[in-house]
PDB file of N, CA, C and O in Angstrom:
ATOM      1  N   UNK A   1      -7.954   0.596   1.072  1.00  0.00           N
ATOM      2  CA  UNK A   1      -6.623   0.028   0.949  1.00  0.00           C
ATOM      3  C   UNK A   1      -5.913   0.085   2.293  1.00  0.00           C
ATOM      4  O   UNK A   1      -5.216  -0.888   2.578  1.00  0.00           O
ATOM      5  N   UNK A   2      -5.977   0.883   2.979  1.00  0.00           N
ATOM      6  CA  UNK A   2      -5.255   1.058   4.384  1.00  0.00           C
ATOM      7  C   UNK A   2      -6.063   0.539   5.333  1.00  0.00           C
ATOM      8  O   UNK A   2      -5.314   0.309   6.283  1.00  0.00           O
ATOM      9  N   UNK A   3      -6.970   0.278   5.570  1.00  0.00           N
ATOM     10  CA  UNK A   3      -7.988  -0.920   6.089  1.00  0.00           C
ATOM     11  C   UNK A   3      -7.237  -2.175   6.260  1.00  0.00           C
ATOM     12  O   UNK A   3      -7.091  -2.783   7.321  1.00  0.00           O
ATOM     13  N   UNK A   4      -6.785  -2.490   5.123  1.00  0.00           N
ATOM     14  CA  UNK A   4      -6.740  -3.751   4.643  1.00  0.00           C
ATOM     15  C   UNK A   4      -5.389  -3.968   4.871  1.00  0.00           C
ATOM     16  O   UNK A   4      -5.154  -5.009   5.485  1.00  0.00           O
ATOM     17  N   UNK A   5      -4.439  -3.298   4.560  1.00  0.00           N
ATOM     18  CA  UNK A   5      -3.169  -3.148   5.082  1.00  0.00           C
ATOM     19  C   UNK A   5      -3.037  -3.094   6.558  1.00  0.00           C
ATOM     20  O   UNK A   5      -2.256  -3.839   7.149  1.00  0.00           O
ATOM     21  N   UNK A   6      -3.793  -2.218   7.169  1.00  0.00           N
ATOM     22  CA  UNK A   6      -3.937  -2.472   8.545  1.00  0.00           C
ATOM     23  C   UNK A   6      -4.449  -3.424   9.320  1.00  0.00           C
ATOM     24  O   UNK A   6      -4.036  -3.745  10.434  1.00  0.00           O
ATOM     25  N   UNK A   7      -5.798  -4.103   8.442  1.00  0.00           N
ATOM     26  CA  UNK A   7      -5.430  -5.333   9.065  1.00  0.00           C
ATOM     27  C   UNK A   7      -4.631  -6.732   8.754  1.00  0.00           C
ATOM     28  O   UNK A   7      -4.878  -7.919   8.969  1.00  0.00           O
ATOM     29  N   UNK A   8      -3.901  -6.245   8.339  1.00  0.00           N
ATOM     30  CA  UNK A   8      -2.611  -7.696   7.902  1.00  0.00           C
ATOM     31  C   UNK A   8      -1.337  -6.731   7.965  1.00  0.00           C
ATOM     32  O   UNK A   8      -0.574  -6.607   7.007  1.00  0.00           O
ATOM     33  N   UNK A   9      -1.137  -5.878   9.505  1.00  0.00           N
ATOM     34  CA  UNK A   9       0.152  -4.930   9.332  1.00  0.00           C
ATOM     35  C   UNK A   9       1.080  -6.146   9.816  1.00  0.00           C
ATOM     36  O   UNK A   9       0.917  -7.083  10.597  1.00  0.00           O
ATOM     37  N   UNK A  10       2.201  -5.673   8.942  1.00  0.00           N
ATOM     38  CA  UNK A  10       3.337  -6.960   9.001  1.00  0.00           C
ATOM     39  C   UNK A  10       3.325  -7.814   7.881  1.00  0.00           C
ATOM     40  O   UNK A  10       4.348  -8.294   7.394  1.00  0.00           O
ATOM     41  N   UNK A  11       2.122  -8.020   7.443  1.00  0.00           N
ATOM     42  CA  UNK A  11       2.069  -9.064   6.754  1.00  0.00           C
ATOM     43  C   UNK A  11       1.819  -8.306   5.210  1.00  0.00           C
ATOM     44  O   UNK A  11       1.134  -7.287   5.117  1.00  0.00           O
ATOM     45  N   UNK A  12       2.619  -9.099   3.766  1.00  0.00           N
ATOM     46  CA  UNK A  12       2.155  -8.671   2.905  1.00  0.00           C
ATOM     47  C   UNK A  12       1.006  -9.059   2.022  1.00  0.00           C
ATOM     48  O   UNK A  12       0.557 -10.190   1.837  1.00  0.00           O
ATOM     49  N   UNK A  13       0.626  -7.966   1.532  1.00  0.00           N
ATOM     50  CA  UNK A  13      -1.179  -7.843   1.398  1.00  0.00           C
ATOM     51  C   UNK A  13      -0.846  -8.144  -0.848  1.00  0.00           C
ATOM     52  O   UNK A  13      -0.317  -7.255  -1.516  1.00  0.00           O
ATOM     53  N   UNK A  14      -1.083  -8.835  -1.169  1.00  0.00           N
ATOM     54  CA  UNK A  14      -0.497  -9.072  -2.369  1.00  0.00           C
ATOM     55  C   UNK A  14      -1.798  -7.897  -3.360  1.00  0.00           C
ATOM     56  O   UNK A  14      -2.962  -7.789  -2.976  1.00  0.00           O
ATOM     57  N   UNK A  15      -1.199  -7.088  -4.720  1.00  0.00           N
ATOM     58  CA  UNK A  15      -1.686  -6.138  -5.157  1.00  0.00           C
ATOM     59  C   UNK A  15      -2.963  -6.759  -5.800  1.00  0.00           C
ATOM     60  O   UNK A  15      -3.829  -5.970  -6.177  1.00  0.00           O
ATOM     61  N   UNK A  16      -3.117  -7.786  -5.924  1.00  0.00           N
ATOM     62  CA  UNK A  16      -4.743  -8.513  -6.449  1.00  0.00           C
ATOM     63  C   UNK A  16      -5.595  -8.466  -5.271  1.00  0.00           C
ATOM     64  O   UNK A  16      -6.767  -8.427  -5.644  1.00  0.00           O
ATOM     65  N   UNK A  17      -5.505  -8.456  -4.149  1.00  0.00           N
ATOM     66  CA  UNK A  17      -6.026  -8.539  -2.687  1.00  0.00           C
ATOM     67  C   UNK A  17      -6.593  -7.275  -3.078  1.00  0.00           C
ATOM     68  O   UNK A  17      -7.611  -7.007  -3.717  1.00  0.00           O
ATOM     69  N   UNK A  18      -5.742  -6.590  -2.572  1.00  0.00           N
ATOM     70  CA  UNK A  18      -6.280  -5.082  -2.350  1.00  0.00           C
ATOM     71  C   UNK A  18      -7.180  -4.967  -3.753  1.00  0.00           C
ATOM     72  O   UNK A  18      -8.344  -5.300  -3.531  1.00  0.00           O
ATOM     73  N   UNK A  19      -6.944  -4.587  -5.120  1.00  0.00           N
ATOM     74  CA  UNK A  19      -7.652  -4.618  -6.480  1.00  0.00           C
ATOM     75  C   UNK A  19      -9.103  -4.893  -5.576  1.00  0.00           C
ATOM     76  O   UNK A  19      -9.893  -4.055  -5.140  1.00  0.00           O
ATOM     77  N   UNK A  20      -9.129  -6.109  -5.489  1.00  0.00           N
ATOM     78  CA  UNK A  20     -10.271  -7.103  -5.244  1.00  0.00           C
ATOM     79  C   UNK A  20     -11.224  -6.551  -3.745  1.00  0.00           C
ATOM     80  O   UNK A  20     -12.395  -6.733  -3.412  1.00  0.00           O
ATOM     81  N   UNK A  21     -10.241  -5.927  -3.195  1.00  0.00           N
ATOM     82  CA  UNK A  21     -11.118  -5.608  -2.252  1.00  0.00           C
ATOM     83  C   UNK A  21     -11.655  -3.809  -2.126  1.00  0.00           C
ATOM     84  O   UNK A  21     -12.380  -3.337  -1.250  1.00  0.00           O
ATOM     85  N   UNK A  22     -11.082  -3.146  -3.194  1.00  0.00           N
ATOM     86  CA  UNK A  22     -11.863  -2.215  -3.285  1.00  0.00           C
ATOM     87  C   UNK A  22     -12.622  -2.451  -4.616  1.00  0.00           C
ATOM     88  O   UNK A  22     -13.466  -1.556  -4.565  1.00  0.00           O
ATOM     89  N   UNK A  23     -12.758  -2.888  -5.375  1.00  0.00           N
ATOM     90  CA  UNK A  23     -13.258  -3.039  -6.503  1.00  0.00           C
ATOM     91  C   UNK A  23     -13.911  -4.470  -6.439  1.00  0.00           C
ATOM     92  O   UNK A  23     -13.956  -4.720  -7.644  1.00  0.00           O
ATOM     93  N   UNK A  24     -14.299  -5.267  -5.983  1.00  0.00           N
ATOM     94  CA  UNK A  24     -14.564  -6.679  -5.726  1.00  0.00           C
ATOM     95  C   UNK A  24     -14.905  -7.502  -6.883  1.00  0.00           C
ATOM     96  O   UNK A  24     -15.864  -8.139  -7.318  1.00  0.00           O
ATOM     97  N   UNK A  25     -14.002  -7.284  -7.114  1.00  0.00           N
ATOM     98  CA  UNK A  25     -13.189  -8.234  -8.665  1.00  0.00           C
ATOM     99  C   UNK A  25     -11.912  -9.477  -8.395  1.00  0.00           C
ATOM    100  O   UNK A  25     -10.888  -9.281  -7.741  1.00  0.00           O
ATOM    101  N   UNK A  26     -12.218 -10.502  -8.944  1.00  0.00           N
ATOM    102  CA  UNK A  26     -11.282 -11.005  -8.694  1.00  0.00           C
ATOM    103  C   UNK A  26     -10.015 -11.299  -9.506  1.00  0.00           C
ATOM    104  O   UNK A  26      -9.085 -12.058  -9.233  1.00  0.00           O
ATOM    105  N   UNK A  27     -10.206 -10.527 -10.547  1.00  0.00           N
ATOM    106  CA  UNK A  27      -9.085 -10.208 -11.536  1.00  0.00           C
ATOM    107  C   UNK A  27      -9.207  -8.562 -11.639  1.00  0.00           C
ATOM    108  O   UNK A  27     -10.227  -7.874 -11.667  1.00  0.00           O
ATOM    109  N   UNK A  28      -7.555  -8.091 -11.693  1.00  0.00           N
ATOM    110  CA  UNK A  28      -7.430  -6.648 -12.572  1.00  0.00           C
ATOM    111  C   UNK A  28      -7.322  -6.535 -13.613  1.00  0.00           C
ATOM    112  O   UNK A  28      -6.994  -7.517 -14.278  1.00  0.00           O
ATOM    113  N   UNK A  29      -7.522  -5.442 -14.148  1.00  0.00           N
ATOM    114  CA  UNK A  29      -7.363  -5.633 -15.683  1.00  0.00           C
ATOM    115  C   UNK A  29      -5.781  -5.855 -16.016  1.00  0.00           C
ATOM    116  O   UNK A  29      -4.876  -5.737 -15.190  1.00  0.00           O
ATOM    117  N   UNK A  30      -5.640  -6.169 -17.275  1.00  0.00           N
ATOM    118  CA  UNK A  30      -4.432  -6.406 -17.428  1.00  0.00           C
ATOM    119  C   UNK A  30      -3.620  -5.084 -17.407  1.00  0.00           C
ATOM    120  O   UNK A  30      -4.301  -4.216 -17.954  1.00  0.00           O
ATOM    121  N   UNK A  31      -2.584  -4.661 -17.042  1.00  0.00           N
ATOM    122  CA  UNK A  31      -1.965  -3.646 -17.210  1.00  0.00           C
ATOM    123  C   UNK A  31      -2.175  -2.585 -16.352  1.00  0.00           C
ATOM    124  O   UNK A  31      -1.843  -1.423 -16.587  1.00  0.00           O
ATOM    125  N   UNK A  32      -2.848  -3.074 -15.141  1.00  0.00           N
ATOM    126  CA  UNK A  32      -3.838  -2.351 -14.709  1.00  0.00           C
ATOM    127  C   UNK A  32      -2.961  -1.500 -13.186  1.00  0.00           C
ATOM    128  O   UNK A  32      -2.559  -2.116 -12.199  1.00  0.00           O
ATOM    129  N   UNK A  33      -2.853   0.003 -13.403  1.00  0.00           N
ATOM    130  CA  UNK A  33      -1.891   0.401 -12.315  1.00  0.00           C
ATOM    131  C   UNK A  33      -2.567   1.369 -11.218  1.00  0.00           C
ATOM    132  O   UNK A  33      -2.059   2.068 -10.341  1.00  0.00           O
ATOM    133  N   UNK A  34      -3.915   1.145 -11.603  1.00  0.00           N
ATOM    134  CA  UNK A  34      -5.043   1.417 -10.163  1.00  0.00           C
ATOM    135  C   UNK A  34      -4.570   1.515  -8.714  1.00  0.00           C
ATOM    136  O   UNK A  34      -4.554   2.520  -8.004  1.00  0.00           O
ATOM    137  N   UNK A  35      -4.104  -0.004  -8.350  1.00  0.00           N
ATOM    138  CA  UNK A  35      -3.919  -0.122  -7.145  1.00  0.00           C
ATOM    139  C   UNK A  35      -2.363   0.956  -6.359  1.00  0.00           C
ATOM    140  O   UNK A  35      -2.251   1.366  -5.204  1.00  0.00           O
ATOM    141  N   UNK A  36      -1.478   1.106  -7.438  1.00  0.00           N
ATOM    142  CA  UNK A  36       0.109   1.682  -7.472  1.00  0.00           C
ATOM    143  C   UNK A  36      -0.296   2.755  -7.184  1.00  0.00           C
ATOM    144  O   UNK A  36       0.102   3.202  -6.108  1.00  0.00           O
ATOM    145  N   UNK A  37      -1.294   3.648  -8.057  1.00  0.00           N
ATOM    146  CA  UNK A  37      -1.821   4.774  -8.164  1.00  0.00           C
ATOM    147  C   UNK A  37      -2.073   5.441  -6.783  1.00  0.00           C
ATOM    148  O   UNK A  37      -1.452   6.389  -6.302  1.00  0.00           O
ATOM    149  N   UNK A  38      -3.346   4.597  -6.123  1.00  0.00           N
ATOM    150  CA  UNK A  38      -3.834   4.790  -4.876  1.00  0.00           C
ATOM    151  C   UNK A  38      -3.044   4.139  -3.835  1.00  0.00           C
ATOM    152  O   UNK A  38      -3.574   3.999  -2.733  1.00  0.00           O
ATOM    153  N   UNK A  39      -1.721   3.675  -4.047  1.00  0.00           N
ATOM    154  CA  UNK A  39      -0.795   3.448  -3.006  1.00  0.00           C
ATOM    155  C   UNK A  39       0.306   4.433  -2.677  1.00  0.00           C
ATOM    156  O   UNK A  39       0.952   4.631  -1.648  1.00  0.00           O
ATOM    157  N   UNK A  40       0.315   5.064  -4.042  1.00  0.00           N
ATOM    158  CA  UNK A  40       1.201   6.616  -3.411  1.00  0.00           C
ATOM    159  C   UNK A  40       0.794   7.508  -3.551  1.00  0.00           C
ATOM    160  O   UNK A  40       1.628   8.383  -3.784  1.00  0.00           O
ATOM    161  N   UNK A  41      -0.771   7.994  -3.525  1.00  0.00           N
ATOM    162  CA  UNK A  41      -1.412   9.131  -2.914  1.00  0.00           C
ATOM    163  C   UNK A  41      -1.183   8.357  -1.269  1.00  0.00           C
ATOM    164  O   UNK A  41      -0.331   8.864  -0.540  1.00  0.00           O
ATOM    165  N   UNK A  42      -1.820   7.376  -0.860  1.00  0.00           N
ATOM    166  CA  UNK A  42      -1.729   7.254   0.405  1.00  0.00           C
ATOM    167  C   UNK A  42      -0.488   6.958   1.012  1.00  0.00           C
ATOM    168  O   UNK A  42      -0.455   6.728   2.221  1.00  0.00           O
ATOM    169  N   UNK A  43       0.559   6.935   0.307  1.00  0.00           N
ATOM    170  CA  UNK A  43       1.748   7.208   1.006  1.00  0.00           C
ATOM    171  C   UNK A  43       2.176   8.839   1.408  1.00  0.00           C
ATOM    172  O   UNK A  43       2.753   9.242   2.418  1.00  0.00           O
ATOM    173  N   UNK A  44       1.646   9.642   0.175  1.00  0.00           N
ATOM    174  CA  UNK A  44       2.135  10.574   0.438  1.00  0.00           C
ATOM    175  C   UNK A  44       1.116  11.253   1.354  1.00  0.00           C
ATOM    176  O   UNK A  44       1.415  12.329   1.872  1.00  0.00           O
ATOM    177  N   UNK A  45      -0.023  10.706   1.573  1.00  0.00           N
ATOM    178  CA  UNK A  45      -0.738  11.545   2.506  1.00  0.00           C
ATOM    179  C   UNK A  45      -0.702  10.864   4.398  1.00  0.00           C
ATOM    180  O   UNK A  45      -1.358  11.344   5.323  1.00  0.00           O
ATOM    181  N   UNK A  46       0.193   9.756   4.481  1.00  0.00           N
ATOM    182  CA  UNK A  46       0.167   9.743   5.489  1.00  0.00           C
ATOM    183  C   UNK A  46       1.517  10.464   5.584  1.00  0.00           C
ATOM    184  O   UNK A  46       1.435  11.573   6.113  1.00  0.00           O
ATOM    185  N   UNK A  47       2.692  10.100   5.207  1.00  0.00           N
ATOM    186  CA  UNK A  47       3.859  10.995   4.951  1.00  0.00           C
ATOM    187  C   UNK A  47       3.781  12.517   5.285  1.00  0.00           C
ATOM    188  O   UNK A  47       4.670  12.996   5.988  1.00  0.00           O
ATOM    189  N   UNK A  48       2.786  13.290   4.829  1.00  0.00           N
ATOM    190  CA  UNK A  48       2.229  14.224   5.137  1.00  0.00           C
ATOM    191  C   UNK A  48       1.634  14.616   6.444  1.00  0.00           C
ATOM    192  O   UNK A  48       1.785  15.748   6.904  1.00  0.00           O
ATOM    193  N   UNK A  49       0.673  13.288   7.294  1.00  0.00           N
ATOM    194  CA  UNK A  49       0.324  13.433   8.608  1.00  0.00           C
ATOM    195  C   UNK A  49       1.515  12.951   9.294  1.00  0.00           C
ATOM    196  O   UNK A  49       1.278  13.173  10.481  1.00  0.00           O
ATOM    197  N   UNK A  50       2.726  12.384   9.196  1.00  0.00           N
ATOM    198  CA  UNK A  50       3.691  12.387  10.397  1.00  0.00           C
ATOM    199  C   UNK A  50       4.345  13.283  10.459  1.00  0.00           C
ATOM    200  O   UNK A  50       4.297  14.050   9.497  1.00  0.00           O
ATOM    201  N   UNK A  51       5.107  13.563  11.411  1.00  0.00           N
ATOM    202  CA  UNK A  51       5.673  15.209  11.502  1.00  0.00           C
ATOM    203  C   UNK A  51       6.563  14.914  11.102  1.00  0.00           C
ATOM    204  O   UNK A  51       6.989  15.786  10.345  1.00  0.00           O
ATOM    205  N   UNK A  52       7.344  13.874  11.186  1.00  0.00           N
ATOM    206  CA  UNK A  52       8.906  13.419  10.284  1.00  0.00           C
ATOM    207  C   UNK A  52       9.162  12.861   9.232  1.00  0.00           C
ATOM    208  O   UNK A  52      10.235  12.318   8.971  1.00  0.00           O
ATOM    209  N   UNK A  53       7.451  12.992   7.954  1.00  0.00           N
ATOM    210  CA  UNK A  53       7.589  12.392   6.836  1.00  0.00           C
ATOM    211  C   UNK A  53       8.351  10.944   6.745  1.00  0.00           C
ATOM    212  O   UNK A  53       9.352  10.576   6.130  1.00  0.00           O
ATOM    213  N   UNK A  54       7.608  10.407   7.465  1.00  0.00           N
ATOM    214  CA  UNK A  54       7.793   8.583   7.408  1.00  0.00           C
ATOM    215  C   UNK A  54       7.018   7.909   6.349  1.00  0.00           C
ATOM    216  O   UNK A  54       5.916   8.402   6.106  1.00  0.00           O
ATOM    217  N   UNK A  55       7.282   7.166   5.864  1.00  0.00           N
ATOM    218  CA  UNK A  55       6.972   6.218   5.159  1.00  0.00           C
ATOM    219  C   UNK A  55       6.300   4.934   5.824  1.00  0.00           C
ATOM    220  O   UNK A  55       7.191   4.321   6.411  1.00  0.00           O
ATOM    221  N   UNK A  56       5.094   4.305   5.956  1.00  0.00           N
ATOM    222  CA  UNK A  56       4.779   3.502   6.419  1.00  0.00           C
ATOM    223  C   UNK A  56       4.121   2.170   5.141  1.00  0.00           C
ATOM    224  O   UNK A  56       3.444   1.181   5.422  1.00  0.00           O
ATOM    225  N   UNK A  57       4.374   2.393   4.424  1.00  0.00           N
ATOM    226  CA  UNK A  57       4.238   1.342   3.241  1.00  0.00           C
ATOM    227  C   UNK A  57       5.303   0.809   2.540  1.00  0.00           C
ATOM    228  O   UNK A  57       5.793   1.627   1.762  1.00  0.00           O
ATOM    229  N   UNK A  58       5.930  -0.479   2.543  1.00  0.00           N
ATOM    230  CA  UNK A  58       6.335  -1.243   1.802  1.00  0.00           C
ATOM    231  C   UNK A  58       6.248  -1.774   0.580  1.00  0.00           C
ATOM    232  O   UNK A  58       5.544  -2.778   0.469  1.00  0.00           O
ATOM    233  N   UNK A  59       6.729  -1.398  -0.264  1.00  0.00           N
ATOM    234  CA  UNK A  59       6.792  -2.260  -1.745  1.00  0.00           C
ATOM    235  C   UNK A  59       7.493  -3.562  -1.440  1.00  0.00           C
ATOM    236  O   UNK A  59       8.629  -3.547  -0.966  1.00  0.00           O
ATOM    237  N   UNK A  60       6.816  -4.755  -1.711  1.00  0.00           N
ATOM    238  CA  UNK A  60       7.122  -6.014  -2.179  1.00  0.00           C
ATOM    239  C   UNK A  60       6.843  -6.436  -3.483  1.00  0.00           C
ATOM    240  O   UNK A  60       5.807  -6.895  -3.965  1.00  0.00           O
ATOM    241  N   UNK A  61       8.380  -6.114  -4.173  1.00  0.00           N
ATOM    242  CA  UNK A  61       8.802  -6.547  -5.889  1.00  0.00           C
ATOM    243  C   UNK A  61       7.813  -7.279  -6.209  1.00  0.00           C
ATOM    244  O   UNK A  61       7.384  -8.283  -5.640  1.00  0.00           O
ATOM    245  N   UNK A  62       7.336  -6.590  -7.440  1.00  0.00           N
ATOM    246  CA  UNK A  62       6.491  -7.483  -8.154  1.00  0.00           C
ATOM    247  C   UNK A  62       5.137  -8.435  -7.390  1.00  0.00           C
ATOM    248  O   UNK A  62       4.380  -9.055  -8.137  1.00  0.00           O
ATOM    249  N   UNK A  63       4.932  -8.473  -5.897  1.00  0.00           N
ATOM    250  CA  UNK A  63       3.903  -8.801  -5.389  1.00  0.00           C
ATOM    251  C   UNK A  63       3.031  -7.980  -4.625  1.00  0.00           C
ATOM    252  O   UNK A  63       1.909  -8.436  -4.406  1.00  0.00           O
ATOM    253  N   UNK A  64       3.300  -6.942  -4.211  1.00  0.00           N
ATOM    254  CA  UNK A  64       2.260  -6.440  -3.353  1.00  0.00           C
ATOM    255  C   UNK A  64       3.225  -5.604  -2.301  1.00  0.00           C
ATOM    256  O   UNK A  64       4.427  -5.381  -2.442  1.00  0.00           O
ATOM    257  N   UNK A  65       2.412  -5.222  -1.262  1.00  0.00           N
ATOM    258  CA  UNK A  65       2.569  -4.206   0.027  1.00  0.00           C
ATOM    259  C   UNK A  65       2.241  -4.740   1.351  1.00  0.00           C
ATOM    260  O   UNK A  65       1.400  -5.584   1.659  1.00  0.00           O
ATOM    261  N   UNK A  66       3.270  -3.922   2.249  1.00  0.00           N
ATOM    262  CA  UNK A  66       3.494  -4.093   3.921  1.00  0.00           C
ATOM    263  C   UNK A  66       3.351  -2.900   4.291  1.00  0.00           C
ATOM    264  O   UNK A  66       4.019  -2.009   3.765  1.00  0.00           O
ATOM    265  N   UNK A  67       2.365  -2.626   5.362  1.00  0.00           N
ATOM    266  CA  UNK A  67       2.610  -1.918   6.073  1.00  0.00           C
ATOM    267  C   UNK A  67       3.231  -2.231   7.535  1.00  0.00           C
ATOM    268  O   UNK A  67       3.132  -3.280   8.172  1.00  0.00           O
ATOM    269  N   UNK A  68       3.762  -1.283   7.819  1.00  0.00           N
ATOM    270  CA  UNK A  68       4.986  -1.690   9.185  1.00  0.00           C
ATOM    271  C   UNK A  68       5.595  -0.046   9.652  1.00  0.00           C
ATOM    272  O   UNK A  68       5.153   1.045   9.292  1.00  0.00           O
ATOM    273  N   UNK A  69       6.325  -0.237  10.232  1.00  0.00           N
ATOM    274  CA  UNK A  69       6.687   0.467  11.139  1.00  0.00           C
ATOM    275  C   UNK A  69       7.550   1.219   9.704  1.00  0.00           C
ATOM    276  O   UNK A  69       7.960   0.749   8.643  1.00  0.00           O
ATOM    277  N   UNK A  70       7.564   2.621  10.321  1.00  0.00           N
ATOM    278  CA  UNK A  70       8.253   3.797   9.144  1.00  0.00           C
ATOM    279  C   UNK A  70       9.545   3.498   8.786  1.00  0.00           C
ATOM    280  O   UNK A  70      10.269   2.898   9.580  1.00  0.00           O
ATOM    281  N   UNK A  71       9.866   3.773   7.894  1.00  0.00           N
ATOM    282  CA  UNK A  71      11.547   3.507   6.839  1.00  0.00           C
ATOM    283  C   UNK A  71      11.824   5.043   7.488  1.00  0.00           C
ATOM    284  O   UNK A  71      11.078   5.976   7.193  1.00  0.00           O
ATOM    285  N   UNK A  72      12.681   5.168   8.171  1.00  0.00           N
ATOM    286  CA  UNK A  72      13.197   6.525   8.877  1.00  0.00           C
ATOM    287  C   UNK A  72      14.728   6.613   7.853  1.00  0.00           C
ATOM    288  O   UNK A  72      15.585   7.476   8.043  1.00  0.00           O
ATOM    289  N   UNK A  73      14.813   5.683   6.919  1.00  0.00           N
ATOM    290  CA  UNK A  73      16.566   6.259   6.430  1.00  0.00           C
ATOM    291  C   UNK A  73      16.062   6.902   5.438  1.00  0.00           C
ATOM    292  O   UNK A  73      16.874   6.843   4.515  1.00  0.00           O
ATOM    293  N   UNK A  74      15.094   7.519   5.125  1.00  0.00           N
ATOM    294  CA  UNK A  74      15.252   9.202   4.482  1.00  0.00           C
ATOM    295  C   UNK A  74      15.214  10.149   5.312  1.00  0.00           C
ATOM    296  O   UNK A  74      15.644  11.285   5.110  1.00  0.00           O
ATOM    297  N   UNK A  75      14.656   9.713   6.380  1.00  0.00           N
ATOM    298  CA  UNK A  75      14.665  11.212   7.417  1.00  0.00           C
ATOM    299  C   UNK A  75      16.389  11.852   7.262  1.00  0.00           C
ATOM    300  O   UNK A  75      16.723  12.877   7.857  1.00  0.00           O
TER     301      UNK A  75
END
């Protein structure tokens, strides 16, 4: 997932993309919260490797994820 985000940083990576590219399916199941799941372990584990607990993942409503430069207004 961070592969894939990394290579389309800036750009959003829609949550069937990712599904599809670790699982190489081109449908999720219905209802299916896999990808959410493994998007905030890896938030919280890069969160964890910055020393100022940054956030480097974007939620885009209802479509998918950005990675980009850290959301510093929780610091």
């Amino acid at each position: 997932i961070l592969r894939t985000l990394a290579l389309r940083a800036g750009r959003m990576v829609t949550k069937e993309a990712l599904y599809q590219t670790v699982y190489g399916m081109e449908d999720a199941p219905p209802l299916s919260k896999v990808v959410e799941v493994h998007v905030c372990t890896l938030r919280k584990k890069l969160a964890a490797a910055s020393r100022i607990g940054a956030h480097y993942i974007e939620t885009v409503k209802r479509r998918g994820y950005r990675l980009g430069d850290p959301d510093l207004s929780g610091v």
